[in-house]
C-alpha positions in Angstrom: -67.5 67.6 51.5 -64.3 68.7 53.6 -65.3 72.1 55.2 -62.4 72.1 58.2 -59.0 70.2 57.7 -56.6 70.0 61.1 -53.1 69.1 59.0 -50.1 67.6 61.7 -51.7 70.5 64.5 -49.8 70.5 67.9 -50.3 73.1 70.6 -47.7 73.9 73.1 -48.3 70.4 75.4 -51.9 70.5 74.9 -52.2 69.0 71.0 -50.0 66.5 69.3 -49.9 66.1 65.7 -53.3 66.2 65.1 -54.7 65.3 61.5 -58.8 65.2 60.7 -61.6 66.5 58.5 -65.0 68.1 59.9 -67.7 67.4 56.8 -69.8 70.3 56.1 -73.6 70.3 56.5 -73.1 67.4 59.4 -72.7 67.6 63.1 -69.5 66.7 64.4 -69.0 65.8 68.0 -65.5 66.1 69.8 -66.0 63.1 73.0 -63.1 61.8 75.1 -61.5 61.9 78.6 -61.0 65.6 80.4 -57.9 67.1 79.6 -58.5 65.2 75.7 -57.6 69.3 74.1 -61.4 69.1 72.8 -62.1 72.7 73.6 -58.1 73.5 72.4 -58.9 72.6 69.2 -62.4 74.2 68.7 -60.6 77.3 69.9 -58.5 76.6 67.1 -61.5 76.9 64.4 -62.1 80.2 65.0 -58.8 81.8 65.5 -58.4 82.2 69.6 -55.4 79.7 69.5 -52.6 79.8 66.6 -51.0 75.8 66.3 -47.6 75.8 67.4 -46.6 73.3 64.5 -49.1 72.0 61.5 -52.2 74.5 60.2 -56.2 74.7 60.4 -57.6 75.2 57.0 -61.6 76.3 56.2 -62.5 75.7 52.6 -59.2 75.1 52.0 -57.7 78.2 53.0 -55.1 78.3 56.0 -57.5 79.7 59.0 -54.2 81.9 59.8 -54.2 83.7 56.3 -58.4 84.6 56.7 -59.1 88.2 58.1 -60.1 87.0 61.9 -63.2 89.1 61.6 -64.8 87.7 58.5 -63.6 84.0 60.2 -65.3 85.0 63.2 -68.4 85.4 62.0 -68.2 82.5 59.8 -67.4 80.5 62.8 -70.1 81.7 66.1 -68.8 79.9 69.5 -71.7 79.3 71.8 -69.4 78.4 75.3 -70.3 76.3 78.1 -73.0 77.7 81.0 -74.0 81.1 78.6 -72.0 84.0 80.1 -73.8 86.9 79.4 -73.0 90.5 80.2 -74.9 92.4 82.6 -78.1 94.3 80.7 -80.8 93.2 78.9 -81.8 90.6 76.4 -80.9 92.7 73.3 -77.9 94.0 74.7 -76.5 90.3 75.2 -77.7 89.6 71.6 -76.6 92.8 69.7 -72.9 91.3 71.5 -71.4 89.8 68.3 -72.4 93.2 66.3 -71.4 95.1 68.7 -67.9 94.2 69.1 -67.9 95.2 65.5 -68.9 98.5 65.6 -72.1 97.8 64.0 -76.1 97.3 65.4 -78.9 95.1 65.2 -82.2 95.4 63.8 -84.6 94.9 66.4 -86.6 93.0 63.6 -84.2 90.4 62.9 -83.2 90.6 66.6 -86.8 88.9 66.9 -86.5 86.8 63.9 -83.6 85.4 65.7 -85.5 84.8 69.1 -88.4 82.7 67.3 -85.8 80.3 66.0 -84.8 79.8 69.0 -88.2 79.2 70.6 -87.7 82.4 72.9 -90.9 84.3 71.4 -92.1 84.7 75.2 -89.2 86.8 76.0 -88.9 90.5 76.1 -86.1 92.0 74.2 -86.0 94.6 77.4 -85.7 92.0 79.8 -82.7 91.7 82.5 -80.7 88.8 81.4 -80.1 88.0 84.7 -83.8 86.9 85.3 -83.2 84.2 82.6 -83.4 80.5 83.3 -80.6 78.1 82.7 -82.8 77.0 79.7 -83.0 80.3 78.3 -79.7 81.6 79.0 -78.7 78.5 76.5 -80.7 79.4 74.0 -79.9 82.9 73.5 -76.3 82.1 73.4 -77.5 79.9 70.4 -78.9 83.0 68.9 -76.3 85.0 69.9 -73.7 82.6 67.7 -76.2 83.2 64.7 -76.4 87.0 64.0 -73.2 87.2 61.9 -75.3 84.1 60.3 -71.8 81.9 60.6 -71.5 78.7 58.4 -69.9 76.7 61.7 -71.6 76.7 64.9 -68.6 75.5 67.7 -70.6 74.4 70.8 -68.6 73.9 74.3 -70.1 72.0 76.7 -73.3 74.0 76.1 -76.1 71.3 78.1 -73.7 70.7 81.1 -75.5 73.0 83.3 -79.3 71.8 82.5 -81.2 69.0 83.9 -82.6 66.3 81.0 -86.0 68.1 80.1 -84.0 71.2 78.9 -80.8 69.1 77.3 -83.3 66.9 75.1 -84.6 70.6 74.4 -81.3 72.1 73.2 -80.4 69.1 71.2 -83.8 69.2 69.5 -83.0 72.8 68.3 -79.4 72.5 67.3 -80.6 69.7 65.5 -83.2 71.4 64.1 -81.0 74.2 63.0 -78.5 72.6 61.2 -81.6 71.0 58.9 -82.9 74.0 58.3 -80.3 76.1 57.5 -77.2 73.5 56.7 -75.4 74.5 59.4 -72.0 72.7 60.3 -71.8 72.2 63.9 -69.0 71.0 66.2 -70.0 69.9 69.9 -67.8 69.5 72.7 -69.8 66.6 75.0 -69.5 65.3 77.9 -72.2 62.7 77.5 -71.7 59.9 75.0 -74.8 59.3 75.1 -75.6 62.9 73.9 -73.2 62.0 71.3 -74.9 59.2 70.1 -78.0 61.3 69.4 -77.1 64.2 67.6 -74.1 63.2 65.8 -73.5 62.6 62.1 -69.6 62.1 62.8 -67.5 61.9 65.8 -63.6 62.6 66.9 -62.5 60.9 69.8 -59.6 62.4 71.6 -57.3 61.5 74.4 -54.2 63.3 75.7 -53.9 65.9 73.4 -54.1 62.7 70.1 -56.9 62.4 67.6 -57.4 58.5 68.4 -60.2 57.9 66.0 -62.8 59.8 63.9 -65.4 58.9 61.3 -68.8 58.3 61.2 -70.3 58.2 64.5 -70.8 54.6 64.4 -67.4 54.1 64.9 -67.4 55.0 68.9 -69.0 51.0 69.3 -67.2 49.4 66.9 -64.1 50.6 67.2 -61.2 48.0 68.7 -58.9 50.5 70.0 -58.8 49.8 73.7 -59.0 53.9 74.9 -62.4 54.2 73.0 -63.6 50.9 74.9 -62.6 51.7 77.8 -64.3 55.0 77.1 -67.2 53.7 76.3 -67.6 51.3 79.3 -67.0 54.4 81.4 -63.8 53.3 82.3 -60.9 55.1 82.9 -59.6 56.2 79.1 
């Protein structure tokens, strides 16, 4: 099922006439050259960028007609290296209730930590003490306390070395099983790509080249993907 529909998007020079669907329930990566408009349009999701021509709908409903607060915490944003603010732990998690004028629970604010295999961590602690590793996972946990239906993730292994990327990918992956998440990834890494996603968008120069089921990104005979994926110059 449809959950997001881009309809003829354009952004100023960054976007151009840009048409897909993001399926709900799957995990939808966004790969292509830099300066593609990847992170552009998953700014678009959740209401940080307004199309200059075309319109974003979620469930059907123009994104630009929805309440940005109730679309923001449908949509969490979890952006690449972690910032955090200065303070501790719980501060840096209470963030997205927060800015709403409203608190945690220190319960759930634990509930939240376990599913993101952070259990060893004091809700005191000073972020700053934080690996790379954990920084990334409570900016996971972070994107879930409004308990959003889309999870848009920028970049968010770029930083880690492979022990802690196969990590991260093992918990988004095991988040959006368990709780039927939709998630959107900006990667990088095609081969990254290749393991977590259900669907794909390739983009290049601001155009929506191709999307579909992952599978797609090897088969397709559009000579920008190839060259993409011979790590050639798209």
């Amino acid at each position: 099922m449809t959950l997001i529909r881009f309809e003829n998007v354009s952004h100023n020079d960054i976007l151009h006439n840009i048409s897909g669907t993001f399926r709900e329930n799957k995990i939808t990566t966004l790969v292509g050259p830099s300066g593609a408009g990847k992170t552009t349009c998953l700014k678009h999701i959740n209401g940080l960028l307004s199309p200059s021509k075309g319109k974003v709908f979620f469930k059907g409903r123009d994104i630009e007609t929805i309440d940005i607060i109730e679309l923001r915490k449908k949509v969490g944003m979890a952006f690449q290296s972690s910032p955090m603010i200065e303070g501790t732990v719980f501060e840096n998690l209470s963030l997205p209730k927060t800015i709403f004028n409203d608190t945690l629970d220190e319960s759930i604010a634990k509930e939240l930590m376990e599913r993101v295999d952070l259990t060893h961590i004091d809700l005191n602690q000073k972020v700053k003490v934080l690996s790379g590793g954990e920084k990334s996972r409570l900016s996971i946990a972070r994107t879930l306390v409004n308990k959003p239906e889309v999870l848009l993730l920028d970049e968010i292994t770029s930083s880690l070395d492979y022990r802690m990327v196969k990590e991260i990918e093992r918990l988004v992956c095991q988040l959006q099983r368990d709780s039927g998440l939709t998630a959107i990834w900006i990667t990088h890494d095609l081969d990254q790509a290749r393991r977590v996603s259900d669907d794909m968008w390739f983009l290049r120069h601001g155009e929506l080249l191709e999307y579909g089921h992952a599978d797609f990104i090897d088969q397709s005979d559009n000579p920008y993907v190839s060259a993409f994926v011979r790590g050639e110059d798209a």
